[in-house]
Backbone bond lengths (Angstrom), bond angles and torsions (degrees), N, CA, C in turn:
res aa  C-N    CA-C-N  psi(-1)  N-CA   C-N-CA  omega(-1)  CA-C   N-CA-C  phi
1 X - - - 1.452 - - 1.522 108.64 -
2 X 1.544 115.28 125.73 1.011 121.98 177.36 1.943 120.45 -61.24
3 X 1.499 125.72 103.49 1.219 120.44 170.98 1.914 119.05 -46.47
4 X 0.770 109.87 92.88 1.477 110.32 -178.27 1.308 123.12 -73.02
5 X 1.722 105.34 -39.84 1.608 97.14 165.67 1.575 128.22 -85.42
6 X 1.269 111.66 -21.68 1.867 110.32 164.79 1.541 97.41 -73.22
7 X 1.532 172.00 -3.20 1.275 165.80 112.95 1.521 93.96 8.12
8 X 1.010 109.84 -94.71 1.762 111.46 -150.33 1.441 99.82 -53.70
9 X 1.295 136.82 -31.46 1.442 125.87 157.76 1.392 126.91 -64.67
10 X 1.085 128.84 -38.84 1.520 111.85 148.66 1.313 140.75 -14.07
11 X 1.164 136.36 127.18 1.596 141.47 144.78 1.748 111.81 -14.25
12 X 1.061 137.93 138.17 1.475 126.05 164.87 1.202 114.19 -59.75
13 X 1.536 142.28 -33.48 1.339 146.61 169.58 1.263 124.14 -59.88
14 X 1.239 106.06 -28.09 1.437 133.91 -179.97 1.598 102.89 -84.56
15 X 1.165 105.39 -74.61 1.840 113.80 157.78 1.682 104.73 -11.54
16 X 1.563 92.59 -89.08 1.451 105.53 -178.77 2.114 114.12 -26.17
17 X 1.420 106.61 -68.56 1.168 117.89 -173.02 1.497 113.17 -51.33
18 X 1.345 135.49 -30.98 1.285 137.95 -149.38 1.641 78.23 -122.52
19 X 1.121 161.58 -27.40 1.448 131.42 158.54 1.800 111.24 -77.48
20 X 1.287 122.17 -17.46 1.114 113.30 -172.75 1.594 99.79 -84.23
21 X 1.480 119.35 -54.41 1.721 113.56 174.98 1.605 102.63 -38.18
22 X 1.492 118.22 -53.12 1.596 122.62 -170.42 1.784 100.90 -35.27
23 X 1.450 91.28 -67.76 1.595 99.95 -159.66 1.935 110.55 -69.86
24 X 1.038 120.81 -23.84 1.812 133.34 152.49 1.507 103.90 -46.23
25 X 1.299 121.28 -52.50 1.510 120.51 -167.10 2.232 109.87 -77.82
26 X 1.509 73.22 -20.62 1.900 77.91 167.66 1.063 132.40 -79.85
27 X 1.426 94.15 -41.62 1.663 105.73 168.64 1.071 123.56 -77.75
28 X 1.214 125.12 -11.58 1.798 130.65 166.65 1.144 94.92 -76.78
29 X 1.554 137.34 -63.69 1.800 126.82 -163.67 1.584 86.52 -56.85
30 X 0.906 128.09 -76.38 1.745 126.93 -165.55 1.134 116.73 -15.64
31 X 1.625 101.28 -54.62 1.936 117.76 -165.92 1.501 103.41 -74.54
32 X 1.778 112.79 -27.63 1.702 99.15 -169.90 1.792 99.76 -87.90
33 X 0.851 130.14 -0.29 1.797 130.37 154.68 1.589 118.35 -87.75
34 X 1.111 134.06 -21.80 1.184 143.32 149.53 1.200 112.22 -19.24
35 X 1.721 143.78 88.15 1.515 108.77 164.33 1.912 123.15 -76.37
36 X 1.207 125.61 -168.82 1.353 148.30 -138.03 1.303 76.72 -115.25
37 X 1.934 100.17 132.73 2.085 106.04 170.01 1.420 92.98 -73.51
38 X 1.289 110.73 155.96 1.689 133.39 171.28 1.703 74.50 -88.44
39 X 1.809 93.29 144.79 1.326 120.48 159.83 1.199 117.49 -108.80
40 X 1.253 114.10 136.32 1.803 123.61 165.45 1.863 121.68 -41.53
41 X 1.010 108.07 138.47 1.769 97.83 -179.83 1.672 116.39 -61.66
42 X 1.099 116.57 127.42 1.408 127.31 -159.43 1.202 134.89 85.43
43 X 1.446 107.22 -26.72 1.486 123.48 163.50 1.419 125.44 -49.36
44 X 1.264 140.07 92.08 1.672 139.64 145.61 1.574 101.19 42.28
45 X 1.310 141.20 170.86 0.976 144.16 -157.71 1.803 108.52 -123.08
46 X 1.216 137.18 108.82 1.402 115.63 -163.59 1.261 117.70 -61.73
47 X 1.310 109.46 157.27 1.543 114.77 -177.89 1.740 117.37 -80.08
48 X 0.752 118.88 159.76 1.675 119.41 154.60 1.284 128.78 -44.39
49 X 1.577 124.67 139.33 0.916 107.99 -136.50 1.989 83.04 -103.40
50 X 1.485 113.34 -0.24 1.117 103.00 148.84 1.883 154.37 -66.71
51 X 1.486 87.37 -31.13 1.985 101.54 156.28 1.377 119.49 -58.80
52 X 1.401 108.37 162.24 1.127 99.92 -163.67 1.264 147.14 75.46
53 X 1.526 128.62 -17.24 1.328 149.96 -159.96 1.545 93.16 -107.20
54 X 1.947 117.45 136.22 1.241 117.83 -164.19 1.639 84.28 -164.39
55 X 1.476 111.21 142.76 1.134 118.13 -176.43 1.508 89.16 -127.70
56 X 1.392 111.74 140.33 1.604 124.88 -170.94 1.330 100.57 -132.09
57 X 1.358 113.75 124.64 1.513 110.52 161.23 2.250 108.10 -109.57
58 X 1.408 98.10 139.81 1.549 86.20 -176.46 1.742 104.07 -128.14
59 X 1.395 111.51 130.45 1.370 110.64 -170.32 1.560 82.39 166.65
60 X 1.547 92.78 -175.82 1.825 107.55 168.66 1.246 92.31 -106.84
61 X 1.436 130.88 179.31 1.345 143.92 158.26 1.269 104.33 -89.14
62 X 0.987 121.07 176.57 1.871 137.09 -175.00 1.649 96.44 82.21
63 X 1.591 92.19 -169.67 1.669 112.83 -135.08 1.548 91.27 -81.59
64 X 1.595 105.86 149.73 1.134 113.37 -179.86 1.567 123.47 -49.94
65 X 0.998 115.32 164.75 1.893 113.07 179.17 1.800 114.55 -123.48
C-alpha cells in the first residue's frame, strides 16, 4: 500500500521509486488473475499473459508547470 501521507516528504527520486514499485506491484496482482487467450486450432501457441505488458510514462521530468 502506497503511503500517501509520508510522499510529499520524500526526496523526488524517492517519490519517483515508491510510486513506480506501487504501480509494478499492481500490475503483477492484475496479470496473475488474467487468464491465457485460447488459440485457434493450428494457430501458434498463446503467449503469457505476462509479455508484452509495458508501462509508459509521457511528459518531461522536472517541476510541474
Amino acid at each position: 500500500m502506497l503511503d500517501l501521507e509520508a510522499l510529499p516528504r520524500l526526496p523526488r527520486a524517492e517519490r519517483v521509486q515508491a510510486v513506480d514499485t506501487w504501480l509494478a506491484g499492481l500490475l503483477a496482482e492484475a496479470l496473475t488473475g488474467t487468464p491465457r487467450p485460447t488459440g485457434r486450432r493450428g494457430a501458434p501457441p498463446a503467449t503469457p499473459a505476462e509479455q508484452g505488458v509495458a508501462l509508459v510514462a509521457v511528459g518531461q521530468p522536472g517541476p510541474a508547470r
